[in-house]
N, C-alpha and C positions, 0 to 999 in steps of 0.2 A: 208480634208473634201471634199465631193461629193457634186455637185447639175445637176440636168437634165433638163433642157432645151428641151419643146416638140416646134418642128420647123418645120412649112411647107414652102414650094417653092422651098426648094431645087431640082432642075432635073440636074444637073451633077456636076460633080469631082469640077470645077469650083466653083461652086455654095456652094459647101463645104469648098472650102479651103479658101475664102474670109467670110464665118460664124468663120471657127479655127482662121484665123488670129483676127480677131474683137474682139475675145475671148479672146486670149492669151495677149492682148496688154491689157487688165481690168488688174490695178495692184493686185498682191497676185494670180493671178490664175496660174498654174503651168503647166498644160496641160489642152487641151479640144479635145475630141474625136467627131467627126463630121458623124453622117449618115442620110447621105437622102434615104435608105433604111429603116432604124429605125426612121426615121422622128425625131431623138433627138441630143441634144450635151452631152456630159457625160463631166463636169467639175472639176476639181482636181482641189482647190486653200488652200490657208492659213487659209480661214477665216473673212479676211480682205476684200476682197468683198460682195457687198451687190446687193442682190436679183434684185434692182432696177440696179446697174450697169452693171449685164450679161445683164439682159434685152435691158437696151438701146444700150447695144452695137452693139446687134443682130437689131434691131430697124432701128439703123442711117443706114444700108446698103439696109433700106426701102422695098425690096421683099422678106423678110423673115421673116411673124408673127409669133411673142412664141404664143402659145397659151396654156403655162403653164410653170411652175416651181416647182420643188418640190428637196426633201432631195433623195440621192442616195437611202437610204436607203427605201425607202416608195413604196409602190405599188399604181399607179394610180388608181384610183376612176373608170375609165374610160377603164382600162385593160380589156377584155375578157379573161375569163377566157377558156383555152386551153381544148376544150372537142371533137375535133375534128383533122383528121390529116391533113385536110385544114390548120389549125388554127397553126397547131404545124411546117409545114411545115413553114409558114410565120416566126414564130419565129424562126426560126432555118436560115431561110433568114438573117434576121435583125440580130440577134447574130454574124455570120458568120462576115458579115459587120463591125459590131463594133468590132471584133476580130482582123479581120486584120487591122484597122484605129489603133487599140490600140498595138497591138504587132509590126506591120511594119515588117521587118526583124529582130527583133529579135528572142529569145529564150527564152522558156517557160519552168518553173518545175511543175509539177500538183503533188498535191497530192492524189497518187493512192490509197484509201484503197479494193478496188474491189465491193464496196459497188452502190447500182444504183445510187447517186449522182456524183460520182467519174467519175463511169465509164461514162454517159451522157454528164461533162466535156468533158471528152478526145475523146469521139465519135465527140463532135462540133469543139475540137481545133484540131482532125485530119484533119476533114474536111476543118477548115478555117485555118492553117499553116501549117499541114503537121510535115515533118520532126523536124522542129524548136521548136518541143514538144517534151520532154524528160517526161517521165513517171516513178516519184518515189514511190517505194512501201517500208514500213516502219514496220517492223515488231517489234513490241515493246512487244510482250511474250502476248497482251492483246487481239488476236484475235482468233475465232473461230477454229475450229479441222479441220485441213487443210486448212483450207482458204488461205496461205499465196500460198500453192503451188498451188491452183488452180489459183490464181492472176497469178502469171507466165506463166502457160499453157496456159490462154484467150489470157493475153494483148502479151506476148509475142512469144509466138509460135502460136497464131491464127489470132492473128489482127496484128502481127508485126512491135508492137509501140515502141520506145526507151524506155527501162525498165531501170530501176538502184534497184536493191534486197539489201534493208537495213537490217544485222539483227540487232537490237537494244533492244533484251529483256533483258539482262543485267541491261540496261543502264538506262532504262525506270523503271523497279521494285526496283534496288537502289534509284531512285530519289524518289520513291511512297513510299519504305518502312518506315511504322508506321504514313501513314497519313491517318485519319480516317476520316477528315472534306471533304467534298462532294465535294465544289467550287475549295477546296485547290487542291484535285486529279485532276479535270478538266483541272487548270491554269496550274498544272504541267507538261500534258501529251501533251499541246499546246503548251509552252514554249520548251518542250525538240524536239517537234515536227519542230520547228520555226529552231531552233537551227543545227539540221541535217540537215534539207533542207540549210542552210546557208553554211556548211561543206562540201554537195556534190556540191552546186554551186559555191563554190570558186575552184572545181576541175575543171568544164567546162568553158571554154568560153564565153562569149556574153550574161550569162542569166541576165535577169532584171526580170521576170514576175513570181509569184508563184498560178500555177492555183489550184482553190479550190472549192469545192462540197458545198457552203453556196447556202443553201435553206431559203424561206422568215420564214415558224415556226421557224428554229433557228435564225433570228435577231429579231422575233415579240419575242420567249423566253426572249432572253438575255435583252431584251429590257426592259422589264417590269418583270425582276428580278427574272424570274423564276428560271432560271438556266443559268450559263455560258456554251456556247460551244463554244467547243475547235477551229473552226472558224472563232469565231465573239469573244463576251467578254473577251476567254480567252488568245486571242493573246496579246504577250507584245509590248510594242510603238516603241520598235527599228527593228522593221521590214526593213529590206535591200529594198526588191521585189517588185516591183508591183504589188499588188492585181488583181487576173483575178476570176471574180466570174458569169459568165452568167447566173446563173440560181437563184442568190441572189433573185427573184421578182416572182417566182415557189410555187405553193404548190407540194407536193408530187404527189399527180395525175396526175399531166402536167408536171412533170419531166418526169414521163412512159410513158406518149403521143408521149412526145418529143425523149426519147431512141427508141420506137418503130418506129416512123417515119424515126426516122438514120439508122435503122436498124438491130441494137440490137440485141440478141437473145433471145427470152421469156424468157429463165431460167435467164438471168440478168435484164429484163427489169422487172421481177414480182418477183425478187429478196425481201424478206423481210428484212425491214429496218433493219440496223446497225449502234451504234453510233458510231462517231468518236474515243473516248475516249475508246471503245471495251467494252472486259469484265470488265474492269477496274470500271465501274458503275454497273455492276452485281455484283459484290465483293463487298458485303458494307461493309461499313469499313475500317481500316488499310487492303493492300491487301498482304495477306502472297500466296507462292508457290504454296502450300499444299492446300489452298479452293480455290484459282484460277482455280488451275487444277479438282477442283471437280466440279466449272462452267463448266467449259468445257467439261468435260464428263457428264454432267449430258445434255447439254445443246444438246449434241452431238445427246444424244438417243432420247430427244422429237421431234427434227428434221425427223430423224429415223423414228420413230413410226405416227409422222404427215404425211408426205409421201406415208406411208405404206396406212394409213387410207384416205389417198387425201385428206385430211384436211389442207394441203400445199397451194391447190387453192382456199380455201375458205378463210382463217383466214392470216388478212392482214399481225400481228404480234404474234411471240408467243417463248417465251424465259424462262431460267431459274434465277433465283437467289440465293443467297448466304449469308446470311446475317454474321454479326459474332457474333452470338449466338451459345447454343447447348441447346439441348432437350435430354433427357433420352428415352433411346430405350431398344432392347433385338437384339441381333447379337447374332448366335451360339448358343442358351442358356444361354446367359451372358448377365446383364447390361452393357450396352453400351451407351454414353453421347459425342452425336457429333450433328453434324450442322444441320440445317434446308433446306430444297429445297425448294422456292416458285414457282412454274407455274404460268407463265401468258402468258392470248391467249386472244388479243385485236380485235376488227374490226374502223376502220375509214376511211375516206375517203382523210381529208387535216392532221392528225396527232393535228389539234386544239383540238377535243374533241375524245374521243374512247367511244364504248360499250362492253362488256365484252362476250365472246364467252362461249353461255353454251355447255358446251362441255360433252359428254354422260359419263356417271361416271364408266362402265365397260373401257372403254377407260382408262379414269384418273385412275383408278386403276392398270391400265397392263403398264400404265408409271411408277407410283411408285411404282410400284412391281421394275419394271428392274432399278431405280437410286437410290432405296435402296439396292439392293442386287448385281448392278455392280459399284457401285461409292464408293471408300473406304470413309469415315469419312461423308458422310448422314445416319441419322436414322430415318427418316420422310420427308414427302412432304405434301406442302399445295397448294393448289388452291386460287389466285388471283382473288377477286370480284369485285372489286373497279373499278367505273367509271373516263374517265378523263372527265373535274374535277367530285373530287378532289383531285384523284391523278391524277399525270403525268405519262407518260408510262414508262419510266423507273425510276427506283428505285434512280437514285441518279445525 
């Protein structure tokens, strides 16, 4: 369990380390992270401490008021929100700080998916550890048309970060094969997820820490049951690692503030979201080979033709789906009974609620022209209206 402790008077190292000690000696508390940068303590305990006991403990060392308390997991009342790269710089201060309070010397694994959460991770733990960050990249068969090689070319031939290239589509589609329940794929793909990073860090040295791209919509989802992600609900309790999550108290938009202020480069920093879980929730249903791969090329072309049309910079998301139905078509002059394409092209700003992009119908045409006639086993596409709420932006 988490709680944070907001603390002023801290003005040097001193000042900190007699707040950690104060901390650590409340019994049940296991660690507490101290910055007087961050103006906060970050506490790790049992449980068995009580809200009133961090407090006074902070308290009895008399020059240091809390002037708050609250669950790791909560974004204060009192946060600003990052609209500014004043704003974003500071956080990325404070980060820094509790980065290295919390890592020390050791070694960190992130999970790379090349996604703008991921990569805004590893831009702040480059910054605040450097080498002592190892960068895994996970390829489980569920990502995007190239994607996996372009992760390589960024992080490791451009930013020349410690990469480790997992391929694990095998491994990842055995474990999914014939599971059609939504939560069930989710838990799976986090578990098997948990599970590799566990296998590549008994290969290295000194790791304790497992860095991760949780953003606050995925613990507000999980939280209130919308959906597990593979992050937050869907990790199993016997986690090894230390959780490193800096941007757990982010919306989406001040994650981009914050890449672009690190320095980032546009095409990743205005990168259009990807779930962790991949295609794997575009595939509805049990995911077989055969419509996975028609996700993906179908998913490939609307990219394609978005691009084409600069509709890349305007529409925040936009993807395809898969369901596992079929519809009656005509291929060749033949009846023909294959799967369905849905289009969806969203705008939002924090990913809480979306609008729906009307998007010009010769357009939406000259896409389903080309993913019915280049994507084997589609015979139709539809267009996605539905606002969030009361749907959510992805399918599953």
């Amino acid at each position: 369990m988490e709680r944070v402790l907001f603390i002023t008077g801290m003005g040097c190292e001193k000042c900190e380390a007699k707040v950690k000690a104060a901390l650590e000696a409340v019994p049940g508390v296991s660690k507490a992270v101290v910055s007087r940068v961050a103006a906060k303590a970050v506490v790790t305990y049992d449980g068995t401490a009580t809200d009133e006991q961090l407090v006074a403990a902070v308290s009895a060392l008399e020059h240091y008021p809390v002037s708050g308390i609250l669950d790791g997991n909560l974004r204060p009342e009192s946060m600003e929100r990052i609209t500014t790269p004043a704003l974003a710089e500071a956080f990325i201060d404070a980060q820094v700080d509790l980065l290295r309070k919390q890592i020390g010397d050791g070694s960190v694994l992130l999970a790379l998916s090349g996604g703008v959460d991921s990569s805004v991770v590893a831009a702040l733990l480059i910054k605040a550890v450097g080498k002592q960050l190892t960068a895994i990249h996970v390829n489980h068969g569920l990502m995007r048309k190239g994607e996996s090689q372009q992760v390589i070319d960024v992080f490791e031939k451009q930013l020349g970060a410690n990469l480790i290239y997992v391929d694990a589509t095998d491994r990842f589609l055995d474990k999914l094969a014939g599971v059609a329940e939504p939560e069930s794929k989710r838990k799976i793909i986090g578990a098997e997820f948990i599970k590799v990073f566990d296998e590549e860090a008994a290969k290295l040295s000194g790791i304790g820490f497992l860095g991760q791209g949780t953003i606050y919509p995925d613990i507000l989802e999980s939280k209130d049951g919308i959906k597990a992600h593979h992050n937050v609900g869907g990790l199993p309790d016997e986690v090894k690692l230390e959780l490193v999550e800096p941007l757990k108290l982010l919306f989406k938009d001040e994650v981009r503030m914050v890449g672009a202020a690190l320095g980032l480069p546009d095409s990743m920093v205005n990168r259009q979201p990807f779930p962790g879980p991949g295609l794997g929730v575009r595939c509805v249903g049990a995911i077989t080979r055969d419509r996975l791969e028609a996700v993906r090329e179908s998913d490939a072309i609307l990219r394609e033709e978005f691009a084409k049309a600069g509709l890349d910079k305007k529409v925040w998301q936009y993807f395809t789906v898969v369901p596992d139905f079929k519809a009656t078509g005509i291929k060749d002059g033949k009846r023909a009974f294959e799967w369905i394409c849905i289009i969806r092209a969203i705008n939002t700003r924090d990913a809480m609620s979306a609008s729906i992009e009307r998007l010009d119908w010769d357009f939406l045409e000259k896409v389903a022209d080309r993913i019915t006639h280049e994507v084997p086993g589609i015979t139709r596409c539809v267009y996605d209206v539905t606002k969030k709420p009361t749907a959510t932006i992805e399918y599953e």
